[in-house]
Each structure stands twice: as structure tokens, then as C-alpha cells.
C-alpha positions as CSV (number, residue, x, y, z in Angstrom):
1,X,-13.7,-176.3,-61.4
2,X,-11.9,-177.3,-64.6
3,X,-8.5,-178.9,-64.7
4,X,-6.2,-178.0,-66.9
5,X,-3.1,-180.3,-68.0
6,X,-0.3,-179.6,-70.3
7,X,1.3,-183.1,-71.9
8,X,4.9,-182.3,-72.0
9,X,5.4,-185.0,-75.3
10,X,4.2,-181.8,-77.6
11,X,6.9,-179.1,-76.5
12,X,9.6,-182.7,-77.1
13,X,8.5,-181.7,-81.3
14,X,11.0,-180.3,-83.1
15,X,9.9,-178.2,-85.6
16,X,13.0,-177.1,-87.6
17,X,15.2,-178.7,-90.5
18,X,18.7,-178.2,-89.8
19,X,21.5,-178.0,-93.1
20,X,25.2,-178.2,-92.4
21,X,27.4,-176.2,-94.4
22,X,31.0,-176.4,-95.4
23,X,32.3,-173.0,-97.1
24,X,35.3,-170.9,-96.3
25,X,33.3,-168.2,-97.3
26,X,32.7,-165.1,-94.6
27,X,29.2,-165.2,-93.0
28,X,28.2,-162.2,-95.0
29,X,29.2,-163.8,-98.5
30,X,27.7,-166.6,-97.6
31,X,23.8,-164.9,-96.7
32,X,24.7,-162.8,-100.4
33,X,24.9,-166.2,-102.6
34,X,22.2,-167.9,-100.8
35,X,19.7,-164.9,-101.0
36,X,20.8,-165.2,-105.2
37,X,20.1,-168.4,-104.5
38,X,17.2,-168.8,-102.9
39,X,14.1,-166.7,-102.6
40,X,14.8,-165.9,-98.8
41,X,15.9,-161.7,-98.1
42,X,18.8,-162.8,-95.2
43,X,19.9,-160.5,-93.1
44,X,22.3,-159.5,-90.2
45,X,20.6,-159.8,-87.2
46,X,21.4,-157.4,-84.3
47,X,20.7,-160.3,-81.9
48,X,23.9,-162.6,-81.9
49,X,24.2,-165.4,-80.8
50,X,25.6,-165.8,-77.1
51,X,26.9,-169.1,-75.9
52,X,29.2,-169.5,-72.8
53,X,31.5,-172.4,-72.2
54,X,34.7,-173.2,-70.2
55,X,36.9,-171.3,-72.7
56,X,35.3,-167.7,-72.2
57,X,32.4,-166.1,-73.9
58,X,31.9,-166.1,-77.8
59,X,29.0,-164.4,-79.9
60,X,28.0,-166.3,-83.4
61,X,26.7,-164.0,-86.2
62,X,23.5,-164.7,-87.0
63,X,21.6,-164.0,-90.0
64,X,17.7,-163.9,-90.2
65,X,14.5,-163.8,-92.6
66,X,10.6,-164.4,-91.8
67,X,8.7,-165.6,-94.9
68,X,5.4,-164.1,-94.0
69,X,3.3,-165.5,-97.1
70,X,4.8,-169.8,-95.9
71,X,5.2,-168.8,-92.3
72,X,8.7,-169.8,-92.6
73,X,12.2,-168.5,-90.2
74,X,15.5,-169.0,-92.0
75,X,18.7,-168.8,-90.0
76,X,22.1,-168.8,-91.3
77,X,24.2,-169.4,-87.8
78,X,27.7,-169.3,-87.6
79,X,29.0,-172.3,-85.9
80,X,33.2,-171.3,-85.5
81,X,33.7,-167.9,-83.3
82,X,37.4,-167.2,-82.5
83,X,37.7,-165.8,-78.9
84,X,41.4,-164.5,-77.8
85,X,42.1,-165.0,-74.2
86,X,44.9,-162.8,-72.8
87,X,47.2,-164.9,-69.7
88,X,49.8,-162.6,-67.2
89,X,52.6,-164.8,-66.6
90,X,51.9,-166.1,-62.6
91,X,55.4,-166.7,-61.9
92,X,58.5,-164.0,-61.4
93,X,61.1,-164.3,-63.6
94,X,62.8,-162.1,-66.4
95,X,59.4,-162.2,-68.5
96,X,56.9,-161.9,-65.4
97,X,55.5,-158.6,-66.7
98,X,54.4,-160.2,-70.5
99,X,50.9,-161.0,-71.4
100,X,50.8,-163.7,-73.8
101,X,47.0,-164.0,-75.9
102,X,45.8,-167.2,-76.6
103,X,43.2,-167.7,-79.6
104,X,40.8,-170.7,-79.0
105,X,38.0,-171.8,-81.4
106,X,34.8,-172.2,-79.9
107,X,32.1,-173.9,-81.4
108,X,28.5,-173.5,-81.2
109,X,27.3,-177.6,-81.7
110,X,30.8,-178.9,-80.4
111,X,29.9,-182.2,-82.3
112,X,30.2,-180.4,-85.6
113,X,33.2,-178.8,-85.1
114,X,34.2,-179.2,-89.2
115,X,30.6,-177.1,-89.7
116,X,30.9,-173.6,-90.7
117,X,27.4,-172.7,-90.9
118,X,24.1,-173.9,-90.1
119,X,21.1,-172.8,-91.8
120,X,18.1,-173.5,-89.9
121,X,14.5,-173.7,-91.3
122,X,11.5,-173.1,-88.7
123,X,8.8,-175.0,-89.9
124,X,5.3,-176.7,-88.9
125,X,4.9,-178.1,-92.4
126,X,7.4,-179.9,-94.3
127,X,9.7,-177.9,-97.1
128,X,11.6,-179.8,-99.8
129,X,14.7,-180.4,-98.7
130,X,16.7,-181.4,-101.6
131,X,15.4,-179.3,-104.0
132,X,17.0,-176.4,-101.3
133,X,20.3,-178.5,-101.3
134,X,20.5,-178.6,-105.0
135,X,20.3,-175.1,-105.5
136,X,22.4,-174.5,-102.5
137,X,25.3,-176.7,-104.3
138,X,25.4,-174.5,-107.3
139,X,27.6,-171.9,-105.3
140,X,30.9,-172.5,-106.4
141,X,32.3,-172.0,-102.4
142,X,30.6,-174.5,-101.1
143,X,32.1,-177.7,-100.2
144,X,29.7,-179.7,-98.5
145,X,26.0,-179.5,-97.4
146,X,23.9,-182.1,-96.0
147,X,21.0,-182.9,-93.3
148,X,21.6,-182.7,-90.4
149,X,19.6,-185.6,-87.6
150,X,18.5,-183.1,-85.1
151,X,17.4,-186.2,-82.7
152,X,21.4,-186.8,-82.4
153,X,22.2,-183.4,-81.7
154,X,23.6,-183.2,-77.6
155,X,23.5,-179.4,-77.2
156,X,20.2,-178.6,-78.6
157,X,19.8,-175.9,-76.2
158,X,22.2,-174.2,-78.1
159,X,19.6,-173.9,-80.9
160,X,17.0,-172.4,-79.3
161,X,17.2,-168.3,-79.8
């Protein structure tokens, strides 16, 4: 009978690039100039993003394109969602009937919280990652972009969709 073993080092790989982005551009500005950009087709995805934490629930847009001929997934993720909870007052007084709503900004890698987007590459083979940079830091909206050390990311589990 032949044993089978699976060595647990190979699933450890990780097989995307990851570029932070620093735009106060909307999402769907943003996947327009980089698709001008770039010869990627991004688009809305139906399948959000869904991340729970201790502040509520928040959804992150997500846009998506499959480069069949390089075998390639490009994500645009949004890393700020706004969520608004709405608090009864717990206490009787004159204003004991008011809601108050309370916006809180959640963020999908909490150690980037000055990160707008993300734009993640799923790749086996490497890409050229500066000459993507350099044409990404022709749009005019853009503040910032830069590598990001995927081996120093805590909530990686947040990447995996």
C-alpha cells in the first residue's frame, strides 16, 4: 500500500506581489486609470470582500481580471470601508428614546491603515515590478505606491479570497 504525504512547507509559498496605493480617488476611478494604464481589463466583482471584526461587519469592493494568455489575477482591493453603527441610549432620561449613529473605519490589513487600495498580482512566475509602478505613477491621483513585504503582513488571512 502506498503512502501518501503532503509537506506542509509548499502551501507556507506565497505566490502574490502585493502594491500599496495612496489615492483619494473612488475605487471605480481608480480600476478606470489603471486599466488606461496598464494592459489589465478590471472589473467590479460581484464577490466582495467580507471581513468581520469587533466593530461590526464591512464589505471591501473588490475589482478583478484573469490574464489568460500569462496566467495572471489582478486585484484592486479596497482597504477603508466605512460601517455606521446605530446606539439606543441605555439610560432614561429626557433623550432616552434617540438613536445616535456612529461611523467607524474599518480596515481590511489594520497595519496599513493610511492604504487605500491594494492591488494584488497572483503569480507563479515573477512580473516586473517597477516597470508596473512606473506606469502606475503616471496618474496624476496617485500619491504614493510601493511594495508591499508580504512576510510582515499579520492578517494575511485576510488576503486569501
Amino acid at each position: 500500500m502506498a503512502v501518501h504525504r503532503l509537506d506542509l512547507d509548499e502551501f507556507d509559498e506565497i505566490d502574490y506581489y502585493l502594491m500599496a496605493i495612496h489615492t483619494p480617488l473612488e475605487d471605480y476611478r481608480l480600476a478606470y486609470f489603471i486599466n488606461k494604464k496598464l494592459p489589465v481589463n478590471l472589473s467590479k466583482s460581484k464577490n466582495e470582500i467580507h471581513a468581520q471584526t469587533k466593530q461590526g461587519e464591512a464589505n471591501f469592493s473588490r475589482f478583478y481580471y484573469y490574464d489568460t494568455d500569462k496566467a495572471l489575477s489582478w486585484n484592486l482591493i479596497q482597504n477603508k470601508n466605512e460601517i455606521i453603527s446605530v446606539s439606543t441610549g441605555d439610560f432614561q432620561n429626557l433623550f432616552s428614546s434617540e438613536t445616535s449613529e456612529v461611523s467607524t473605519t474599518i480596515h481590511l490589513l489594520p497595519e496599513f491603515k493610511k492604504v487605500d487600495f491594494f492591488l494584488k498580482i497572483d503569480s507563479d512566475e515573477a512580473i516586473n515590478f517597477s516597470e508596473i509602478q512606473q506606469k502606475l505613477n503616471t496618474i496624476e491621483s496617485i500619491a504614493a505606491i510601493y511594495a508591499v513585504d508580504t512576510n510582515k503582513i499579520k492578517s494575511k488571512n485576510n488576503l486569501i479570497f
